[in-house]
Each structure stands twice: as structure tokens, then as C-alpha cells.
C-alpha positions in Angstrom: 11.2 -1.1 -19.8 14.1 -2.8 -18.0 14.1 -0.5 -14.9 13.2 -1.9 -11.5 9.9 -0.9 -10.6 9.2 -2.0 -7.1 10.5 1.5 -6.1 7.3 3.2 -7.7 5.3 0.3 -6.6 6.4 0.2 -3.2 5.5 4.0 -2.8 2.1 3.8 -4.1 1.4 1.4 -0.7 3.6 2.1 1.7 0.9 3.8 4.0 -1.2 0.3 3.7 2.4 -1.2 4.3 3.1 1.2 7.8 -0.6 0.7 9.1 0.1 -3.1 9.1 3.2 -3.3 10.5 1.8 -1.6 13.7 -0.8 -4.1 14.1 1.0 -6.4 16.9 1.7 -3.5 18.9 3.4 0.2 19.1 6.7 0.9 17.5 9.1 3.7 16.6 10.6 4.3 12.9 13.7 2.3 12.4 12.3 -0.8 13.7 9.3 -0.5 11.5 11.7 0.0 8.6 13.3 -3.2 9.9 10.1 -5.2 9.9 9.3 -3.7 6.6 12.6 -5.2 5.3 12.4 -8.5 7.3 8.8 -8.9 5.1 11.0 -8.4 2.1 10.3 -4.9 0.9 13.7 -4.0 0.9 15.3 -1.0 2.9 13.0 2.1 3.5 15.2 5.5 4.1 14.3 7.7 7.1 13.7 10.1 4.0 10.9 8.4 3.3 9.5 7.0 6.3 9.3 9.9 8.4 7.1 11.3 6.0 4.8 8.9 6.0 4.9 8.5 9.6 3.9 12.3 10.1 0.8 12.4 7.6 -0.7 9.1 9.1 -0.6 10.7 12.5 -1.8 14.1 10.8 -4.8 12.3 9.5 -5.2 10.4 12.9 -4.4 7.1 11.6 -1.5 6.9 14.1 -1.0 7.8 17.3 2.5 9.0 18.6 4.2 9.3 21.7 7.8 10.9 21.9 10.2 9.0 24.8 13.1 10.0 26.2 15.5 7.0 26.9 18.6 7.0 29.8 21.0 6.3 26.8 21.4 8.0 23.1 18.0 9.9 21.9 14.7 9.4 22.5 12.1 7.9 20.2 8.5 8.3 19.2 7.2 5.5 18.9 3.6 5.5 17.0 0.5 3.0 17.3 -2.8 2.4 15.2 -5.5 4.1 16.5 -9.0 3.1 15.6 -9.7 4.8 12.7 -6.3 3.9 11.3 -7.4 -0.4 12.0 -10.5 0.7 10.0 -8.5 2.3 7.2 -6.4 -0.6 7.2 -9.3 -3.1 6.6 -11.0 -1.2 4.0 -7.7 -0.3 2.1 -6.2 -4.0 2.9 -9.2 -5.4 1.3 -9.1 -3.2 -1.9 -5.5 -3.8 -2.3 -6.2 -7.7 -2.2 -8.4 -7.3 -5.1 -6.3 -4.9 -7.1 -3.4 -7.8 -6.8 -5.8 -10.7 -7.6 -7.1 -8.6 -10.9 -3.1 -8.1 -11.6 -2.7 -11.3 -11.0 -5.1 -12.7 -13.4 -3.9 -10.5 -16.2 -0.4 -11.4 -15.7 -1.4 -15.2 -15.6 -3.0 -14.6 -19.1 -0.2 -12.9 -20.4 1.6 -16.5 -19.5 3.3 -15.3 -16.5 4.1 -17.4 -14.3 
């Protein structure tokens, strides 16, 4: 098993990831891939964003708002909305545990 697995780990919470990025404020996709690669989660494709953009805003977790801009294309840019800061607290706090139980395995399994 000497594949890198962030990939598959990465994909099982981006959404979580996504919902807390928009916390300080509104933003549109490539700059939330940028903060998501700022916070060291490496590069996230449009491929794979956009997806996950478009079923948190299906399931009202996001709200989105499509701008038009004087030069190049416009942007949506997409926001939490209420229930979306709820999912994000209940899901944020269940992922904290889920890391500390990892956590406490891989500290018995001496590492480090």
C-alpha cells in the first residue's frame, strides 16, 4: 500500500472542506480552490469542485449568485446559508472525533 491516499481522503470531506471555506464571507470557485490549496489540501480541479459546488446549493447548503463582470466572464459566487452553518457544525464536530479516534490508533500503532 504505497499509493498516495490523500486523494480518496480528501474526497470523502471535501463538502465539510467547501462549507468552511465560505465561512468569512461569499466566494466564487477558483478562489475557494485557492484557499483550499493555501490551507494545504493541494490543488482541487474545476472537475471536481463544480460538482460539489452544484449539490451543496441543490441541497440548500449554499446559496449562489451568478455576476456578470465589465472584463472576461462572469462568476457565481456562492455563500453559506443557514442550514449549510448548521451542517457545518454538526459535520465539523463529528469529523473532529473521527480524526481524534484515528489519531489515537495511529499513536498506538507508534506513529508519530
Amino acid at each position: 500500500m504505497t499509493a498516495d491516499r490523500r486523494a480518496s481522503w480528501l474526497k470523502g470531506v471535501l463538502d465539510l472542506l467547501v462549507l468552511a471555506a465560505l465561512t468569512e464571507g461569499e466566494s466564487y470557485g477558483y478562489e475557494i480552490a485557492k484557499r483550499l490549496d493555501g490551507a494545504g489540501l493541494g490543488q482541487i480541479k474545476g472537475g471536481t469542485l463544480y460538482p460539489v459546488l452544484n449539490r451543496l446549493e441543490e441541497a440548500g447548503l449554499l446559496a449562489a449568485e451568478f455576476r456578470a463582470t465589465e472584463r472576461g466572464p462572469g462568476r457565481r459566487y456562492y455563500r453559506l446559508t443557514d442550514a449549510g452553518r448548521e451542517v457545518l457544525g454538526e459535520q465539523g464536530r463529528l469529523w473532529l472525533a473521527f480524526d481524534e479516534s484515528v489519531r489515537a490508533m495511529l499513536n498506538k500503532g507508534g506513529v508519530r
